[in-house]
N, C-alpha and C positions, 0 to 999 in steps of 0.2 A: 804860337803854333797853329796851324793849319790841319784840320782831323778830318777824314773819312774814315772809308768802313777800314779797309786795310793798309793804307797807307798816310801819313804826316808830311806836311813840311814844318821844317822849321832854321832857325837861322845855323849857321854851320858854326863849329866848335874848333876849338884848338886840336882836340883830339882827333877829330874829323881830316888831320892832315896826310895821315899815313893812308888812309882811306883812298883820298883822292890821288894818293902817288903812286897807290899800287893801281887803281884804273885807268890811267892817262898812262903807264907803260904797256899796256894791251893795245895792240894795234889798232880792233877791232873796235875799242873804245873811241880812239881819237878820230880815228876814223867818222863815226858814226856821231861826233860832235862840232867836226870839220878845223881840231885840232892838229899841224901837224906833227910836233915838237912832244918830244917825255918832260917836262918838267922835276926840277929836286925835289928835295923833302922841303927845303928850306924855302922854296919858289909859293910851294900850297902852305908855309905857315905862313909867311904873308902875306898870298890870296887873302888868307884865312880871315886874319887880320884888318885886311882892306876893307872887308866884306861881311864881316859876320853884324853891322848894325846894320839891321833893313829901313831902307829910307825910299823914297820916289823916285830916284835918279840911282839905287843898290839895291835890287831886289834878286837877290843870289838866297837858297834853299839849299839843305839836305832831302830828300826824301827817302823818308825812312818808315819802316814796318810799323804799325801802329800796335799790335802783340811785340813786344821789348826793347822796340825802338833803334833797330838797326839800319845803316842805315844800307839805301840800294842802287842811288842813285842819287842826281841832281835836277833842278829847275830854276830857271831864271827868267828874268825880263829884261830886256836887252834895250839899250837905245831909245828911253822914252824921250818922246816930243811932249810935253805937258800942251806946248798948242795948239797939235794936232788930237794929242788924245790918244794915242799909237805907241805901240812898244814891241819887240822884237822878243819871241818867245820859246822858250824848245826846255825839252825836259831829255833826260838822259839816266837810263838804267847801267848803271854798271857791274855788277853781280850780275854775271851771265845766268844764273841758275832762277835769277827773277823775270829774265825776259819775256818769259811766257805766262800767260794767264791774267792779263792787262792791267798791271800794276800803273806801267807808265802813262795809260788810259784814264787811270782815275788819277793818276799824279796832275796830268795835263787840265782835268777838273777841277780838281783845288787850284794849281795857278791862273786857271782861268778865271775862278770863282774873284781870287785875290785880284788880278789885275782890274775886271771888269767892276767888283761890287765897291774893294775894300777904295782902288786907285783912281776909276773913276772913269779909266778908258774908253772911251769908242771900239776902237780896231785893236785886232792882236794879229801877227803874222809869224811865219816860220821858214825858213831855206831849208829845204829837205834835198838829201842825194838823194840822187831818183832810185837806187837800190835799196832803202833803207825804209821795207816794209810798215816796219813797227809805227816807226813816224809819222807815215802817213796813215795808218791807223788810229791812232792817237790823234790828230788834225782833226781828220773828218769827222771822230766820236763827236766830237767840240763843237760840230758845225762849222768847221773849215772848209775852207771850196779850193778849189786850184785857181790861183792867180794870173798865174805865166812860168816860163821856162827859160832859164839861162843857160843859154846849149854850152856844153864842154868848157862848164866855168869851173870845175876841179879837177884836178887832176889826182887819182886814185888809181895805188898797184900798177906803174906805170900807163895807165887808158884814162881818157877824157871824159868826165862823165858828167849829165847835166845835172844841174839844182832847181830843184822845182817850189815855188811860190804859193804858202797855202796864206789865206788870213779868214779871219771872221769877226764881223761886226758883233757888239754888245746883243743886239736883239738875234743874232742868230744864233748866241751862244747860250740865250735864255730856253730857245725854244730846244737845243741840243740837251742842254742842261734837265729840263721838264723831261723830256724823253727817258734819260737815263735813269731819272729819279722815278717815272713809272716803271722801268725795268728792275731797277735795283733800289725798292723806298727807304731802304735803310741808309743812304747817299745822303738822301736831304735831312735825315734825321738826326744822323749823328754829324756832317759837315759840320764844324764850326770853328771861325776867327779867334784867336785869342794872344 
């Protein structure tokens, strides 16, 4: 498990299946994950299954409340190149009522902390719809920068919308990192691997 001040990751659970079936039927969810399909019950107990041993090439998370351990969302690491050092990254609130007050902010810190410290990365990157605020809030906490733009590569609510290109190197995610840990010193205190 992965601990900050208010939010965990940790490997995802059998039980965690109804979880994920009721957020990927919200629009709003798959949407904002670039899902575009509801999946069954029976689709996330396989996921589940696939994925709950975290290894180099399976780095799939819960993120969950760190007071009782619910969970509120997801994070992962996508597509790693072990020879580049690279891996494709994005966190996901789903409990609407979490979205606010940057949970997924500090979600996105811990997976960053994991990719960069525990895995060994160089680069982390993310495809963001260009409406989807949060995420690029979250990015640039990290020390993400804007990459590039994929003009009208999704198609969303019948309109074209583009995906926008965040990544950030190891050293710029130290000096993001440093930052927020002077803002918030309870981050580096209580963060820890386990």
């Amino acid at each position: 498990m992965i601990t900050g001040d208010r939010v965990a990751l940790r490997a995802a659970e059998p039980g965690d299946a109804e979880t994920l079936y009721r957020w990927f039927q919200q629009d709003w969810f798959r949407t904002a994950v670039g899902q575009r399909y509801p999946q069954s019950r029976s689709a996330w107990e396989q996921w589940i299954a696939a994925h709950q041993n975290i290894s180099y090439g399976n780095v799939s998370f819960m993120v969950c409340l760190t007071d009782g351990g619910t969970p509120i969302g997801m994070g992962s690491l996508n597509r790693q190149s072990p020879e580049d050092r690279s891996a494709e990254f994005g966190v996901a609130i789903g409990e609407a009522r979490y979205l606010r007050g940057a949970l997924g902010i500090e979600a996105a810190e811990l997976l960053g902390r994991f990719g960069f410290e525990v895995m060994g990365l160089h680069r982390m990157y993310a495809w963001i719809l260009d409406r989807n605020r949060a995420a690029i809030a979250a990015c640039t906490a990290v020390g993400a920068v804007r990459e590039g733009v994929a003009r009208q590569a999704r198609l969303v609510d019948g309109h074209h919308s583009d995906l926008m290109l965040y990544g950030v190197l190891a050293e710029e995610f130290a000096v993001a990192a440093d930052r927020a840990c002077r803002r918030r010193p309870l981050l580096k205190r209580n963060t820890e691997v386990s």
